[in-house]
Backbone bond lengths (Angstrom), bond angles and torsions (degrees), N, CA, C in turn:
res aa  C-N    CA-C-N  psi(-1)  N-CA   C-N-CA  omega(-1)  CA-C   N-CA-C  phi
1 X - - - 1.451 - - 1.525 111.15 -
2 X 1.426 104.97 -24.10 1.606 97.12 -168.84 1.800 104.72 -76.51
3 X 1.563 107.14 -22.35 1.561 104.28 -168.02 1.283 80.81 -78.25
4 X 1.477 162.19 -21.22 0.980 133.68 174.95 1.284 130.57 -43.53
5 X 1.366 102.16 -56.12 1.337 121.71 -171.82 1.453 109.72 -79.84
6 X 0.963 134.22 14.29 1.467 158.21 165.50 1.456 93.28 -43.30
7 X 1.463 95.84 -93.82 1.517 125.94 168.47 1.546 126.39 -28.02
8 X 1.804 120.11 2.47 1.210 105.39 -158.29 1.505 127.04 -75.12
9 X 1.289 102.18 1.44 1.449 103.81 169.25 1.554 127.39 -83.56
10 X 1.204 104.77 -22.86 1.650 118.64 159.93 1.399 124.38 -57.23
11 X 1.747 107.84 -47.45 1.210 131.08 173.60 1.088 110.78 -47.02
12 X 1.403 118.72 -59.51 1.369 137.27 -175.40 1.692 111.80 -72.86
13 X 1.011 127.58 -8.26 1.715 116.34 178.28 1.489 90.73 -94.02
14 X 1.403 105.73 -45.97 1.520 103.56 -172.47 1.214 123.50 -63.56
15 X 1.219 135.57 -19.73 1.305 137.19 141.10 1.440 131.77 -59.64
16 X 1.638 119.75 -40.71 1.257 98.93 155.96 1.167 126.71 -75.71
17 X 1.624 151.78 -21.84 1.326 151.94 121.82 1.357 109.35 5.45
18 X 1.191 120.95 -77.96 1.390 140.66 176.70 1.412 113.53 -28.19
19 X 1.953 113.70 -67.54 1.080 123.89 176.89 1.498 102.50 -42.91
20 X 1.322 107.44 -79.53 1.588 142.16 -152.73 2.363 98.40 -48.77
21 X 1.146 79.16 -18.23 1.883 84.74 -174.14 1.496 115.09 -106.32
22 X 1.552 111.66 -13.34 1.857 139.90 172.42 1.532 94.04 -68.48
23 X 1.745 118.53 -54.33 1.209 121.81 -148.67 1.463 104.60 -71.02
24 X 1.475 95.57 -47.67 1.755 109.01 -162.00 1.508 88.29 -71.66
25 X 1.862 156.53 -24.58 0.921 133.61 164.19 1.465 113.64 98.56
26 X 1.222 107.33 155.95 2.222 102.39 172.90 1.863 90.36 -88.28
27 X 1.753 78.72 138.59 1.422 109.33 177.40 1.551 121.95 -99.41
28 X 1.372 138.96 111.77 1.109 131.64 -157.28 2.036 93.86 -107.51
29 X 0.974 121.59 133.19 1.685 143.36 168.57 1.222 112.34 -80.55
30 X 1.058 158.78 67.79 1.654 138.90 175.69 1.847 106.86 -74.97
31 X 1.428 92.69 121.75 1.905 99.21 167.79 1.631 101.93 -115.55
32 X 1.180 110.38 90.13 1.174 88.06 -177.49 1.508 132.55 79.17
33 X 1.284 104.63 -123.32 1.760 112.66 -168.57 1.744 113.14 -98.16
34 X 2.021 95.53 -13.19 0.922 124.63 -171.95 1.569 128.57 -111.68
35 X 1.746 133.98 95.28 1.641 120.20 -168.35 1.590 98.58 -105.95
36 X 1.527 94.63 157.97 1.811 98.44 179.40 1.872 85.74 -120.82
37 X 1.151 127.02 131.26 1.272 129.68 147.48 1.203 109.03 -110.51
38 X 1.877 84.73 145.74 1.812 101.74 -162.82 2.273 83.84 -127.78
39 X 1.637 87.17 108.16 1.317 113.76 164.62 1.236 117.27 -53.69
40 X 1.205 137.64 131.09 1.744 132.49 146.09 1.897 127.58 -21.13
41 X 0.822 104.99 -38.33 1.508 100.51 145.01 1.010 126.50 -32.41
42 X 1.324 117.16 -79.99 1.021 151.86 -163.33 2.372 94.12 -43.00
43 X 1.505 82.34 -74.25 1.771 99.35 165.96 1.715 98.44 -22.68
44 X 1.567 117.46 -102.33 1.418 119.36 179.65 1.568 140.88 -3.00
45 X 1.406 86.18 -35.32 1.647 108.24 -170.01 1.514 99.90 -89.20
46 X 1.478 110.18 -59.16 2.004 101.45 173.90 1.523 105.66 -60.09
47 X 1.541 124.12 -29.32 1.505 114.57 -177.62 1.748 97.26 -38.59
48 X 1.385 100.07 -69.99 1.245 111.84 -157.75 1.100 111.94 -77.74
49 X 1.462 133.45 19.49 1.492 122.68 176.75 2.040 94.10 -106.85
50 X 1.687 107.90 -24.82 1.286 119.58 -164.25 2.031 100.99 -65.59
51 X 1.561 72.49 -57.12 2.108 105.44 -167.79 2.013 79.05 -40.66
52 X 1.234 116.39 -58.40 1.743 112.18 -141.68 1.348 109.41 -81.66
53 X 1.726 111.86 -29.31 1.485 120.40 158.44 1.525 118.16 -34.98
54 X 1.557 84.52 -65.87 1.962 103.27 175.79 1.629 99.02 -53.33
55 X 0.865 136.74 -3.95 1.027 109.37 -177.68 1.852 124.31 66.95
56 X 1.279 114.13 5.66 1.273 125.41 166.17 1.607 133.15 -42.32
57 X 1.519 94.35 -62.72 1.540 127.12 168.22 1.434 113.47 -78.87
58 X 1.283 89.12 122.74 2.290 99.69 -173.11 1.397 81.11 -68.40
59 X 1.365 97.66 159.38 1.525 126.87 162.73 1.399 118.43 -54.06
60 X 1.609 121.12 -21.97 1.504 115.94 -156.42 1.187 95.25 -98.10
61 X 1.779 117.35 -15.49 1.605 123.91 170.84 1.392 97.94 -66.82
62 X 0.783 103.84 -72.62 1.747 112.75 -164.79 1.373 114.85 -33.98
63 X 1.586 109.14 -58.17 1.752 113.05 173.08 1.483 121.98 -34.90
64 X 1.801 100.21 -46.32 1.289 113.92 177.90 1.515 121.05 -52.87
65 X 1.713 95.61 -56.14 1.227 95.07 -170.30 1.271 131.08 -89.86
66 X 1.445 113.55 34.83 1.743 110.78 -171.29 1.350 86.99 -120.53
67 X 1.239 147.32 28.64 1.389 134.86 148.85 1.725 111.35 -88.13
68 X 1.681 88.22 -20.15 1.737 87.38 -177.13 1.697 101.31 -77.64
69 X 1.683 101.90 -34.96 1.789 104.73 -177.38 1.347 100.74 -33.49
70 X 1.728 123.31 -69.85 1.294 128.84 -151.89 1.400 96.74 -41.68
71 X 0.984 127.70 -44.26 2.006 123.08 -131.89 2.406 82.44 -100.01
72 X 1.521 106.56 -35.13 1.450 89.07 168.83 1.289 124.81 -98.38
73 X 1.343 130.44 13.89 1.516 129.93 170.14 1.667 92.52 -82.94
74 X 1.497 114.59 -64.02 1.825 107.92 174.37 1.358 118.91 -29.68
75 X 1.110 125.30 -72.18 1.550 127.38 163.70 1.154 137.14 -22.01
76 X 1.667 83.39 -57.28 1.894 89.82 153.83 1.288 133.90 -59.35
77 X 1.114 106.11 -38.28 1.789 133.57 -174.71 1.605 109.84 -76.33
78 X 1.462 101.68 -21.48 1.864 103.94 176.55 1.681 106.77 -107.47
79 X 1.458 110.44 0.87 1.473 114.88 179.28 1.526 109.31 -88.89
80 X 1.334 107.59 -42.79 1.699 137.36 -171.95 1.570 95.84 -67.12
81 X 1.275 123.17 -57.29 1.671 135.31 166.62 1.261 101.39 -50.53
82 X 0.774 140.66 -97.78 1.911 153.42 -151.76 1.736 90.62 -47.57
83 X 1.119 127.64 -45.32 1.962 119.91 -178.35 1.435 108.25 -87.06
84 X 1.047 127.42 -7.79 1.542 119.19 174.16 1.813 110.98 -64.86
85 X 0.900 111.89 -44.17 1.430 108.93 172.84 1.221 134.11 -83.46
């Protein structure tokens, strides 16, 4: 439990991410004949590409937390798959 809490600053963005991407909701686009909805996921992932640009998020967060990216970009990527049809 204690290596958990190691991490608590990861813990903690990812939860406000979380909140902050629940609120704003899935966004549906209509062009026409054609809509793109952009999931809350989706939100999280520019959070954290914006936050690390800025330079907000130390590096030692970041290292940490892109092993978790892998396992939620897939998720995303098998959620985005499975509703297309």
């Amino acid at each position: 439990m204690k290596e958990f809490f190691k991490d608590w600053r990861v813990h903690l963005l990812c939860g406000l991410f979380t909140l902050a991407a629940e609120l704003i909701g899935k966004f549906t686009l209509n062009l026409g004949p054609v809509s793109c909805t952009f999931y809350p996921m989706l939100y999280t992932v520019v959070f954290g590409v914006v936050l690390g640009a800025m330079k907000v998020i130390p590096q030692e967060t970041m290292k940490t937390s892109s092993s978790y990216m892998m396992t939620a970009i897939l998720l995303f990527g098998a959620r985005s798959a499975a509703t297309i049809g």
